[in-house]
C-alpha positions, 0 to 999 in steps of 0.5 A: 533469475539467471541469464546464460548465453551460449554461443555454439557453432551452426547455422545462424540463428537466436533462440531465447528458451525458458518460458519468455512472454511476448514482450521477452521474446520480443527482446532479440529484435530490440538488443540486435539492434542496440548492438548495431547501433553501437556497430556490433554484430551478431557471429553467424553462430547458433546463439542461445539465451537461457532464462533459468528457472527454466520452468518459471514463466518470464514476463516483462521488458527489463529482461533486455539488459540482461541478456544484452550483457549475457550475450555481450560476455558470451561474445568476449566484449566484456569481462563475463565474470566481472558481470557475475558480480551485478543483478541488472534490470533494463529495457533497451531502445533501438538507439542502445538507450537504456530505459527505465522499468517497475521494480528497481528499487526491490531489485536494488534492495535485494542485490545490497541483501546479497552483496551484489551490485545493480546495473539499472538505466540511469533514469531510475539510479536515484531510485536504486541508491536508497538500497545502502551499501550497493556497489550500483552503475547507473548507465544511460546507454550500453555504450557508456555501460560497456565503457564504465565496466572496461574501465574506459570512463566512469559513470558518476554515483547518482545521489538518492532521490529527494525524501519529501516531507509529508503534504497536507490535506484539508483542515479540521477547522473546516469541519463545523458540527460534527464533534462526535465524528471527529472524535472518532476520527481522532481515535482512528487515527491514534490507534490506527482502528477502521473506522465507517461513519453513516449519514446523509448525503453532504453531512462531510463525510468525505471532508472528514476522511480527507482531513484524516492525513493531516492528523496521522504522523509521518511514516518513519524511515524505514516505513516509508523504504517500505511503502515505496517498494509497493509504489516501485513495483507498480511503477509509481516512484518517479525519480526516486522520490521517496514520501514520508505522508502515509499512502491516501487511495480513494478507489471509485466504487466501480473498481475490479477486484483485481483493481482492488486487490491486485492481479491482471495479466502482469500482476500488479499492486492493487490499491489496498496494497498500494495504501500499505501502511496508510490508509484505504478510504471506501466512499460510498461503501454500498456501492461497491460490488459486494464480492470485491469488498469481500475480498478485503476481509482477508487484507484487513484481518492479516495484512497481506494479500495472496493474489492466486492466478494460474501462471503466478502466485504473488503476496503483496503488502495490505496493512491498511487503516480502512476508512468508508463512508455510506449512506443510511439507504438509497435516497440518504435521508432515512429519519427525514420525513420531509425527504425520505422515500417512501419505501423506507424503512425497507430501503435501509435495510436492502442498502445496507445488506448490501454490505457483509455482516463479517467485513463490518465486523472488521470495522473498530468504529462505526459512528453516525454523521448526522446533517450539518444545519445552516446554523452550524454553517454559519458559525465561526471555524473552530478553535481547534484544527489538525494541528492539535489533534495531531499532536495528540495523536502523535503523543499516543502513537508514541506510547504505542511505539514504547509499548510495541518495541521489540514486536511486529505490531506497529499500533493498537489496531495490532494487539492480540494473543499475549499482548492484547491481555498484557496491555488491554485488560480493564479493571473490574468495573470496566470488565464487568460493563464489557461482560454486560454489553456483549451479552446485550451486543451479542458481540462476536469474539473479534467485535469482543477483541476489537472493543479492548483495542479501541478502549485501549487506544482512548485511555493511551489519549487521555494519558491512562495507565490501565483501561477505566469503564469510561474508556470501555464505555466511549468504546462501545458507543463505537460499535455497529448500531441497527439501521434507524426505522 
């Protein structure tokens, strides 16, 4: 966006023109009186804000500093061209304040891509100074701003925020029982594959979706600039801090689609956008409304999401690793007879409907967690924990990496066309027991294509040069089962 001001004789007046909303239009009111209380007026001339494009609609509150300085330059209290050299984003408070806005981190990244400096409010100038090589001013008033730029003072470079090192969830020693899962989970997270695990209420299946962060390896530098981009234009990067623990979002199931994908008034991120490059966990997948968790089926097959509105057009980020969690039918104790209802079987199926053929078929992993007895409960934590599954996962993430290098794909999950056939073909045997299983599966081209991902992803963990029939084999046992009578 370009901010142009003229300044034309004629009765007094402030017109802001090119499609502002209420909160840009309310802007004269808060840089009028910023001015004044730097004890500036306005010439009682007929002044003239442009916003061009003039036909794209503007929205938010970090237009303020802009034309504060657009107007400022107009007036010949600054130098106009010196400020053609900076993009600037802001909100203004009455007192000439300069407050913080969603968004500088992008801004600041797109002003070093074209050789421009930023002028941002000096709340957010650790945020800014991870864009390398920007000539940035980061000014807490417009006072010290106008100072800084007539060479009065200078305001000092704020240092870039703190990269934290990734937290830790629970543990994989807290999770008794359930071995298959875990090794489901295990192969999740070394090939970045969905994953669905089923079973009855207090199985652990949401402990073992909360253990998955502790397993995954650290975003590297350049993955994590990425993912607090997203965090910055939905106004969640505080103080510039910048995480290299991969995004963890767990959504309640009476989310929106517009809360799930992205959209409202103000387009914002939605929470698949916001779990770019980590992980998405759907608990109590049923639950949800079934045409927002249709509107994932685009996200997770392209990773990014297109939000369409009347007024904007916005792509997000969305490659996500989607972990859910459900139970087998309403009651949850389908296969008990002591607690199931009695309109099982029928119920399984109604729940579980509930859930479109076309997303579980996104789905790599769908495993079965079955209920934990007291005599599991009861024994010692085991031996292994997170600790050692992601050591090895890390090992196979690195193979993957060695793999991929010099293409878009980050893992496993992502092979297709040339690198699919290049990287996931099973021998003979292997070949042959997959022709079988998708005859007998009836598996559709992506169940078929998914399968050679996951097969490829087990023999990267056991250290495997080609794909064996155990690795297809372990594969299979992964996919979708028929609901249990």
């Amino acid at each position: 966006m370009e901010v142009q001001c003229q300044i034309a004789p004629g009765l007094p007046r402030f017109n802001l023109v090119g499609l502002p909303d209420k909160a840009v239009n309310e802007s004269r009111e808060r840089v009028v009186a910023a001015l004044a209380s730097m004890g500036l007026s306005l010439p009682p001339k007929r002044i003239t804000i442009n916003l061009s494009p003039a036909d794209l609609p503007k929205e938010g509150s970090h237009y303020d500093l802009p034309i504060a300085l657009a107007l400022l330059g107009a007036m010949g209290v600054c130098d106009a061209e010196q400020l053609g050299d900076f993009f600037a984003v802001g909100e203004l408070a009455l007192d000439g304040r300069i407050v913080g806005t969603p968004g500088v981190l992008l801004a600041a990244l797109h002003a070093a891509g074209l050789d421009a400096g930023l002028i941002c409010p000096a709340a957010q100038g650790a945020e800014a100074r991870w864009a390398s090589g920007l000539a940035l001013v980061a000014a807490p008033n417009l006072v010290s701003l106008l100072n800084h730029l007539k060479g009065v003072q200078v305001l000092p470079l704020p240092e870039p925020g703190a990269a934290e090192e990734p937290g830790f969830g629970p543990d994989l020693r807290q999770v008794k029982g359930q071995e298959v899962a875990k090794r489901a989970l295990e192969i999740a997270a070394a090939g970045g594959h969905n994953l669905l695990m089923s079973g009855p209420p207090g199985a652990g299946k949401s402990l073992l979706a909360s253990c998955l962060p502790g397993i995954l390896p650290p975003l590297t530098p350049a993955e994590a600039l990425e993912v607090s981009m997203v965090a910055s234009v939905a106004g969640l990067l505080e103080e510039g801090r910048i995480s290299r623990a991969r995004p963890f979002r767990s959504p309640h199931h009476s989310a929106s689609m517009a809360a799930l994908t992205g959209g409202g008034l103000k387009v914002k991120p939605g929470e698949v956008s916001l779990a770019h490059l980590g992980v998405l966990f759907l608990d109590e997948l049923p639950e949800f409304q079934r045409a927002v968790l249709d509107s994932l089926r685009q996200p997770l097959e392209t990773g990014v999401v297109d939000v369409a509105r009347a007024n904007a057009h916005v792509t997000f980020p969305a490659r996500v690793q989607l972990i859910a969690a459900m139970n087998p039918c309403r009651c949850g104790h389908l296969g008990d007879p002591a607690l199931a209802c009695s309109r099982a079987p029928r119920c399984a199926a109604d729940y579980q409907s509930k859930v479109s053929g076309p997303l579980l078929d996104r789905i790599d992993l769908h495993v079965e967690v079955d209920p934990v007895s007291a005599a599991d409960l009861a024994l010692p934590p085991p031996a292994e924990g997170s600790a050692q599954v992601a050591a090895r996962v890390a090992a196979a993430r690195a193979v993957q990496t060695a793999r991929l290098e010099g293409t878009a794909r980050r893992s496993n999950a992502e092979l297709d066309g040339d690198l699919l056939d290049r990287h996931a073909t099973p021998d003979e045997p292997g070949r042959k027991l997959l022709m079988q299983a998708a005859e007998a599966m009836r598996l559709s081209a992506r169940g078929y294509t998914r399968i050679l991902r996951v097969a490829r992803t087990i023999a990267d963990l056991a250290g495997a040069e080609g794909i064996g029939r155990i690795h297809v084999a372990e594969a299979l046992s992964y996919r979708r089962q028929a609901p249990r009578a």
